[in-house]
N, C-alpha and C positions, 0 to 999 in steps of 0.2 A: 706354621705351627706356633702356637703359641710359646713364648718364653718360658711363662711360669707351669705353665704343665710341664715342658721338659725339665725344669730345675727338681720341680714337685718327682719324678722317677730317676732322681738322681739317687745313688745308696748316699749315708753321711760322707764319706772318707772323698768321696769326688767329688760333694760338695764343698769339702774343707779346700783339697786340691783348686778346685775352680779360684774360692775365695783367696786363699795364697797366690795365687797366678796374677791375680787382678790387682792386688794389694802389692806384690813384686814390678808389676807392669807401671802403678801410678807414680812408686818410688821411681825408676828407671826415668819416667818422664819429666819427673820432678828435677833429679840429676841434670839430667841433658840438657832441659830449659834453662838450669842454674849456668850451665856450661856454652850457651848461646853467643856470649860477648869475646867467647874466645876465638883464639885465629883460626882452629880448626868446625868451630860452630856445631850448632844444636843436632845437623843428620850426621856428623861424624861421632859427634858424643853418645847419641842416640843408640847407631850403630853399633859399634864397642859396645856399650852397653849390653846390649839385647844380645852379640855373640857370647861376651862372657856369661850372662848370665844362662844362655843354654848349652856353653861349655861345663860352666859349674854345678847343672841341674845331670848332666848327662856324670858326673862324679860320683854327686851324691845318689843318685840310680845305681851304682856302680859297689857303692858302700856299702847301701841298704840292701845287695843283691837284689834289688827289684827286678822283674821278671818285663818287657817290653811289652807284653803283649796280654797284660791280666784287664781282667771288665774290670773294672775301677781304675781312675786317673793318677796316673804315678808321677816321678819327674821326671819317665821318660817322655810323656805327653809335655810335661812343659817343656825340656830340653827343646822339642821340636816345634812346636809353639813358640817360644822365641828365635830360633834359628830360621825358623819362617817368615817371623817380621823381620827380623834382621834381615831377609833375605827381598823382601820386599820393599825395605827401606833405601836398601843399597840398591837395586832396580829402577824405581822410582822416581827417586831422585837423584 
């Protein structure tokens, strides 16, 4: 399927979601890259990372009472979206 037709039947609010997730994800990269020359290195920084950050999205779900399960993208979808890569990083590598 193409990309941009799925973005195009995205509602706005999970389009915003998307673009927060992506823009959170390249900070996170940015961090961990900056944190490469250290003794614990770039997949442990990485790592950390990507858990706290879908610790702290699983929070602020928590805050905003977001509901887990609404059609539109909440931070419980990022929560687990980062906890997935984090979960795959630690796998992987």
């Amino acid at each position: 399927m193409d990309p941009y037709r799925l973005w195009k039947h995205l509602d706005p609010t999970s389009r915003f979601v998307a673009r927060r997730f992506a823009l959170k994800l390249l900070i996170l990269l940015a961090f961990a890259a900056a944190q490469a020359s250290a003794s614990y290195g770039f997949r442990q920084a990485l790592l950390t990372l990507l858990l706290l950050s879908g610790l702290l999205n699983i929070i602020l779900a928590l805050v905003n009472r977001q509901r887990p399960n609404l059609p539109t993208l909440t931070y419980w979808d990022e929560a687990l979206a980062f906890l997935l890569l984090g979960g795959a990083v630690y796998w992987i590598a």
